[in-house]
C-alpha positions in Angstrom: 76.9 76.0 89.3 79.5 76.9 86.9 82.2 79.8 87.7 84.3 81.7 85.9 87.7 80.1 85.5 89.2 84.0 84.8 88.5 84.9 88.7 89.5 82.1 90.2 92.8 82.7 92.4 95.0 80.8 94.8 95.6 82.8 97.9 98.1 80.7 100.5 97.3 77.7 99.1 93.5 78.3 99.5 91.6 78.3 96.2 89.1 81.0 96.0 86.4 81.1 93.1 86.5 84.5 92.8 89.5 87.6 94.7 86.1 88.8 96.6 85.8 88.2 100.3 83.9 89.6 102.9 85.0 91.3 105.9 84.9 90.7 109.7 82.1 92.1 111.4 80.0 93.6 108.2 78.6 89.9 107.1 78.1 87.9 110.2 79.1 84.5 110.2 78.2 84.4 106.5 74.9 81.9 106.8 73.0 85.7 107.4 73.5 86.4 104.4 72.7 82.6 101.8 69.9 84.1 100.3 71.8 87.2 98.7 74.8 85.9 98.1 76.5 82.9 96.1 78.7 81.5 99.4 80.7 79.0 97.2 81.6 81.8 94.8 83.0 84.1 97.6 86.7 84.0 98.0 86.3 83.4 101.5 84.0 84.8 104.8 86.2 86.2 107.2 83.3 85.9 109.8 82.8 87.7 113.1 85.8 88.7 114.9 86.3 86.1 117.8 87.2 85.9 121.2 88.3 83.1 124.1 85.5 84.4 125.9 82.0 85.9 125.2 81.8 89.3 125.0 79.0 91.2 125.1 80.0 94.3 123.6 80.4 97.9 124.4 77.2 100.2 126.0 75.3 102.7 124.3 75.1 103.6 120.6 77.4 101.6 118.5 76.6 102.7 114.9 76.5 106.2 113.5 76.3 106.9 110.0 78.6 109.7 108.5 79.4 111.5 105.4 80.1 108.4 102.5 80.4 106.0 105.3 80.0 105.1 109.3 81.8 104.6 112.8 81.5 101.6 114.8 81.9 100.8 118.0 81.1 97.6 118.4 83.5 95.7 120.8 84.1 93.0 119.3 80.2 91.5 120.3 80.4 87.7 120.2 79.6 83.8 121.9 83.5 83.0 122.1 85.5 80.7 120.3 84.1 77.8 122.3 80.6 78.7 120.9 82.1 79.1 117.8 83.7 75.4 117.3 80.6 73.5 119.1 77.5 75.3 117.1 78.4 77.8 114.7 81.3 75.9 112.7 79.0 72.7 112.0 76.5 74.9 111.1 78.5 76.9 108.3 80.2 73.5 106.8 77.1 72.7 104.8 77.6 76.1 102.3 81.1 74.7 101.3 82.8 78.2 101.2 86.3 79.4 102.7 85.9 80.3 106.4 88.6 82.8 107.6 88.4 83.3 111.3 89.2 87.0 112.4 90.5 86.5 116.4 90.8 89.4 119.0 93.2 88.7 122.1 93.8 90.8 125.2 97.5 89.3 125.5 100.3 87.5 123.0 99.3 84.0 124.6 95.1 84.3 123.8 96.3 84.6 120.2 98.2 81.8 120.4 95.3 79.7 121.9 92.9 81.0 119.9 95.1 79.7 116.7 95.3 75.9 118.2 91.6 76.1 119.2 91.1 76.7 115.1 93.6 74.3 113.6 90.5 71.9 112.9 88.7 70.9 109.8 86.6 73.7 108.2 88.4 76.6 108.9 91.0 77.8 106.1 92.9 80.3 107.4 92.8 82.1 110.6 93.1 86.3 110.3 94.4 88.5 113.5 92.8 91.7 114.7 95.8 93.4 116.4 93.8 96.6 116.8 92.9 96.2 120.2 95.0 96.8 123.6 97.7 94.3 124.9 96.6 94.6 128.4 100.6 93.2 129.4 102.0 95.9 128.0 100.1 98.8 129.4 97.3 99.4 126.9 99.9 99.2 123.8 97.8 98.4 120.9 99.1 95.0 118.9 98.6 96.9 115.6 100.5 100.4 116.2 103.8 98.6 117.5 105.7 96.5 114.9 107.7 94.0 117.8 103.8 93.4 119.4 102.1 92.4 116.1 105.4 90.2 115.1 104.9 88.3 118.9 101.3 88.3 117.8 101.8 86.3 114.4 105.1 84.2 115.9 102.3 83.3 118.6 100.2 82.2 116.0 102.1 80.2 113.8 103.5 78.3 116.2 100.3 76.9 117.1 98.2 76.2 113.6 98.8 75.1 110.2 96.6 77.0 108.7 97.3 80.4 107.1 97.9 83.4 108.8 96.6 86.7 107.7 97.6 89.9 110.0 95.0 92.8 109.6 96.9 96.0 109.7 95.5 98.8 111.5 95.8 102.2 109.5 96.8 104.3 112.4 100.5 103.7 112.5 103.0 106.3 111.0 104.6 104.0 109.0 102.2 101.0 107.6 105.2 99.4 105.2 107.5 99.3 108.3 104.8 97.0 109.9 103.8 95.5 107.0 107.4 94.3 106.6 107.8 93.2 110.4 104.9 91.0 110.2 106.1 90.0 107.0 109.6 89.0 108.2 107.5 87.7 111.5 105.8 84.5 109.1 102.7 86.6 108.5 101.5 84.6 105.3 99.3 88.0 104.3 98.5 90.7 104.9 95.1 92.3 104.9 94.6 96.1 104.9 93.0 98.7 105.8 91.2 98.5 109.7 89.5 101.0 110.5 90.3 104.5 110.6 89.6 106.2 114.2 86.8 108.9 114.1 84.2 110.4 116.0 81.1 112.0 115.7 79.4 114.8 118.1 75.3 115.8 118.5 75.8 119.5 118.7 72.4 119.6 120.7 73.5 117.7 123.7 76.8 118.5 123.0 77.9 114.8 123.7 79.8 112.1 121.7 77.1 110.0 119.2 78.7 106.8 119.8 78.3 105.3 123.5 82.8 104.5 123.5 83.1 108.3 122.1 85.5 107.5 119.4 84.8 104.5 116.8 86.4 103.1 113.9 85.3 105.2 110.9 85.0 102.5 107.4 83.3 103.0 103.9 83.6 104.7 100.7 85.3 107.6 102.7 88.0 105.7 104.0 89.4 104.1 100.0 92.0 107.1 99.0 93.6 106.0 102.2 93.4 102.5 101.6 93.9 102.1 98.2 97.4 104.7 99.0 98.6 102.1 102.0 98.0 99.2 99.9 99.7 100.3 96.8 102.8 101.1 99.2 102.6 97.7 101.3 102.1 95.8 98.1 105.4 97.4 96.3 107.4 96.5 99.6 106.4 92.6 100.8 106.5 89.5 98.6 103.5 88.0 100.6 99.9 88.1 99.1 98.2 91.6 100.3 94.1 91.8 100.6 92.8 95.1 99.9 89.9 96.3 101.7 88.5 99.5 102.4 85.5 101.7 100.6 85.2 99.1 98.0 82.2 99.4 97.1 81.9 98.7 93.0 83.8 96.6 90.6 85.6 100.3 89.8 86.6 100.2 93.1 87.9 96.7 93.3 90.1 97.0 90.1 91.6 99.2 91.4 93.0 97.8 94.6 93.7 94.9 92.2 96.0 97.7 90.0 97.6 98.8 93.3 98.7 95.6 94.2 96.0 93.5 96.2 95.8 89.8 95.1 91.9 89.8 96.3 89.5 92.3 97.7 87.5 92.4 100.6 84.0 94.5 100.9 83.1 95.4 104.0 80.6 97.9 104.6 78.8 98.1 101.3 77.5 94.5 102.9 75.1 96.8 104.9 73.9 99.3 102.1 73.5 96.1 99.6 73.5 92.3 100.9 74.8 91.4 97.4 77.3 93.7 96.7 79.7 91.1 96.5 78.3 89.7 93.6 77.7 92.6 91.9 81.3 93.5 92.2 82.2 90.2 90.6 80.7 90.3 87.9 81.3 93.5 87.2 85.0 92.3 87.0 84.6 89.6 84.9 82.2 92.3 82.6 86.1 94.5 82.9 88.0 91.5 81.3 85.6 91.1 79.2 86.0 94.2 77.8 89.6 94.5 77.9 90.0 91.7 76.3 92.2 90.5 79.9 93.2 86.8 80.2 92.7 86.7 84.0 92.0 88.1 87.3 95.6 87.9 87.9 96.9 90.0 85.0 95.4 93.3 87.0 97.4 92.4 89.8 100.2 95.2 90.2 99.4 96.6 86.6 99.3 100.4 87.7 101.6 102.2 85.4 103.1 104.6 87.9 
């Protein structure tokens, strides 16, 4: 099939048909969704988040939906990178599209492990979920603490060649200052925004909806905040930035593009529409079209602010 040469990017050396990716834990390992969507012509499927070991999740309700969007709870449900490499990876080499790996570790060295385990053939960048608890350190989360998620990324790099993408978490007081430690760290980009921690209550039972009580709260909802932290982190590191969070539309993806994001990642619109991603594609190029726009590129950082 023939793409459009206006959307196609480089993003750390990886070339990407189109700046639309898909994110961790809203489009499975990617193979769910082949007859919706145009693999190839994705940017990349950053797949399931993954784990040394299986995990089989938390108990209890692990979805609610909310006003313009839903809390999860999910934790982090998966075979294990093991699992992974043997059965899935073979399996997912056959749709020739960029495979991100997102990786969850309870400790510095599992991310470091986890990074050799994925230097292999098939697998184009490796991206790291630092929200979730360094259990060394007392419960410290990776993503709130800028000297933990640098030891997270050092950890990383020194044990693949492939890219490295840290995911920041939104629920820091300052993302720039962490966007900039990671940076100065050897991050090779940064992806943004996690999600935001919520919760919902039944007023009947009076008890929390979701079976861990609070959850991480995505969807249209969430993109004001997003779009603000990635129009700050983009102004203030020189490494690519992939903006995710609420994008739902092509609307919604130019303008992460205008706020600085070299590529977009949809999330949770995966779940209202299987083929949002597309849609969102070629609603861009339908944009360049009628701005008369050279490239993908030329929206990149083009907010007159």
């Amino acid at each position: 099939m023939t793409y459009d040469p206006r959307l196609a990017v480089d993003i750390c050396g990886i070339h990407m048909n189109t700046p639309i990716l898909t994110a961790s834990g809203t489009f499975g390992f990617g193979e769910e969704f082949a007859d919706f969507v145009d693999l190839e012509r994705l940017g990349g499927v950053m797949v399931k988040g993954t784990t040394l070991l299986p995990r089989r999740g938390n108990e209890g309700v692990r979805i609610a939906e909310t006003p313009a969007g839903m809390l999860n709870c999910i934790g982090l449900e998966n075979p294990g990178a093991e699992v992974f490499l043997k059965e899935t990876l073979p399996r997912l080499k056959k749709y020739n599209m960029n495979v991100i790996v997102n990786i969850s570790g309870s400790t510095t060295e599992d991310y470091g492990t986890l990074a050799e385990m994925l230097d292999v053939d098939g697998v184009a960048a490796i991206e790291l979920n630092v929200s979730c608890p360094n259990v060394k350190e007392g419960g410290i989360v990776f993503g709130t603490d800028p000297a933990a998620a640098s030891a997270v990324v050092r950890a990383a790099k020194a044990h693949t060649k492939k890219p490295v993408i840290l995911k920041l978490s939104p629920n820091v007081t300052d993302i720039v200052m962490m966007a900039k430690a990671v940076e100065e760290a050897g991050a090779d980009a940064v992806s943004l925004i996690n999600t935001l921690m919520g919760m919902a209550i039944d007023i009947r039972t009076k008890k929390p909806v979701l079976g861990n009580i609070t959850g991480g709260l995505s969807g249209p909802c969430v993109k004001p905040v997003a779009l603000r932290m990635v129009w700050q982190v983009a102004k203030a590191v020189k490494i690519p930035v992939l903006g995710m969070g609420g994008i739902s539309t092509a609307e919604d993806a130019i303008e992460f593009l205008l706020a600085g994001a070299s590529a977009v990642v949809v999330g949770t619109a995966n779940f209202v529409n299987p083929s949002a991603s597309m849609k969102i594609a070629d609603g861009i190029a339908a944009y360049l079209d009628e701005q008369k726009i050279a490239h993908v590129n030329d929206l990149v950082g083009a907010l007159q602010a």
